[in-house]
C-alpha positions in Angstrom: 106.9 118.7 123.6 107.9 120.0 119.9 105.2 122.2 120.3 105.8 123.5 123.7 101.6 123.8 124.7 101.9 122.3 128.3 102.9 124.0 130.8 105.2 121.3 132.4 107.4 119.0 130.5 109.2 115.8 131.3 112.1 117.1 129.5 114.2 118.7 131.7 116.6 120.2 129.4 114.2 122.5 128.8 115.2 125.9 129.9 111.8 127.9 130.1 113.2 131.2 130.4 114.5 130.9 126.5 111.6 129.3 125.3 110.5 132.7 124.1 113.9 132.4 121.5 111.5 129.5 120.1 110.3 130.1 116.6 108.5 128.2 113.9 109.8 127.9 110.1 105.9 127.0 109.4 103.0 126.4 110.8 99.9 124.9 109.9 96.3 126.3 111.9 95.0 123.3 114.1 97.6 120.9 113.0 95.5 118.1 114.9 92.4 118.8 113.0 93.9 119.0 109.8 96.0 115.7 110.4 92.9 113.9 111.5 90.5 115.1 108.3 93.1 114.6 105.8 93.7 110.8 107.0 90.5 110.1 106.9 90.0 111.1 103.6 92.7 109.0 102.4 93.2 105.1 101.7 94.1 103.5 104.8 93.4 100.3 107.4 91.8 101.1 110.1 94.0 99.6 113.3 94.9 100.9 116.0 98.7 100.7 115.8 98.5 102.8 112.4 101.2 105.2 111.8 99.7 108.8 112.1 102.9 110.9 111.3 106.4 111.1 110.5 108.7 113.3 112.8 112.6 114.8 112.4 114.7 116.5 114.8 117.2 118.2 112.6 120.0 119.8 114.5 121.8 122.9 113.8 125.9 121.6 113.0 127.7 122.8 115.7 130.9 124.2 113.1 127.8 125.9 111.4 129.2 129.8 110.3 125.9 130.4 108.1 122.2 131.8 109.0 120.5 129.7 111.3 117.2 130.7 110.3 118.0 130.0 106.2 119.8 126.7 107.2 116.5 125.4 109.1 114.6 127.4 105.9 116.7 125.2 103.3 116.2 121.8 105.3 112.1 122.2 105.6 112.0 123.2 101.7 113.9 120.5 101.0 111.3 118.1 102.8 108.2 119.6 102.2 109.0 119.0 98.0 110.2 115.8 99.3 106.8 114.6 101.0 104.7 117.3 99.7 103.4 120.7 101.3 99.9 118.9 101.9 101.2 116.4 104.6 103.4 119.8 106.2 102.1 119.9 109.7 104.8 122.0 111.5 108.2 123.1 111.8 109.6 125.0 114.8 112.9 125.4 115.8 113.8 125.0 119.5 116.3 127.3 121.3 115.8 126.4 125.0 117.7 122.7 125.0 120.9 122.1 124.4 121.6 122.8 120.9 119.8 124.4 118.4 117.4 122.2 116.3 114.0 121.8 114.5 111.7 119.5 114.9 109.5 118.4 111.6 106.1 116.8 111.5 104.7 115.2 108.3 101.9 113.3 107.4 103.1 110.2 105.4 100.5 110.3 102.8 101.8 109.2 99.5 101.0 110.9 96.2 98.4 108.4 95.5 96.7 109.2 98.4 97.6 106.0 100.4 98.4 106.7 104.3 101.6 104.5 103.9 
């Protein structure tokens, strides 16, 4: 879904013909891969109802008078320090639903290097 790589969705909000409006404030290559190598290379239990990432939808106030872009900019700098730019897997912004938003995907690997 945040992603928009399948064709069909079960969200039906979704209004294809502005998904093209879509855009992403960053982007990591092969998210998947890199999500899957970097847990396993940290300190974690291995079960199967373990916690893999850590998502936000952020959405765009609707009183907002500012840049859009710079606002969704502002709120991805703010987490990336937050949970650091190594567990940054994406950020796109999605322009086809109603109202204008971001959704955020983070690894939550702590600085120690524990998935927590």
């Amino acid at each position: 879904h945040n992603t928009r790589t399948r064709e069909n969705h079960s969200n039906k909000n979704i209004d294809k013909e502005k998904t093209e409006q879509n855009y992403y404030i960053y982007e990591r290559e092969n998210y998947k891969q890199y999500a899957e190598d970097r847990i396993e290379q940290s300190q974690h239990l291995t079960r199967a109802n373990i916690i893999h990432q850590i998502g936000f939808v952020i959405h765009l106030p609707k009183d907002y008078d500012g840049d859009e872009r710079q606002f969704f900019q502002n709120t991805h700098d703010f987490n990336k320090q937050y949970f650091g730019e190594e567990n940054c897997l994406y950020s796109v912004i999605h322009k086809d639903e109603k109202g204008v938003h971001m959704h955020e995907a983070f690894l939550p690997i702590t600085e120690d290097n524990r998935l927590c």
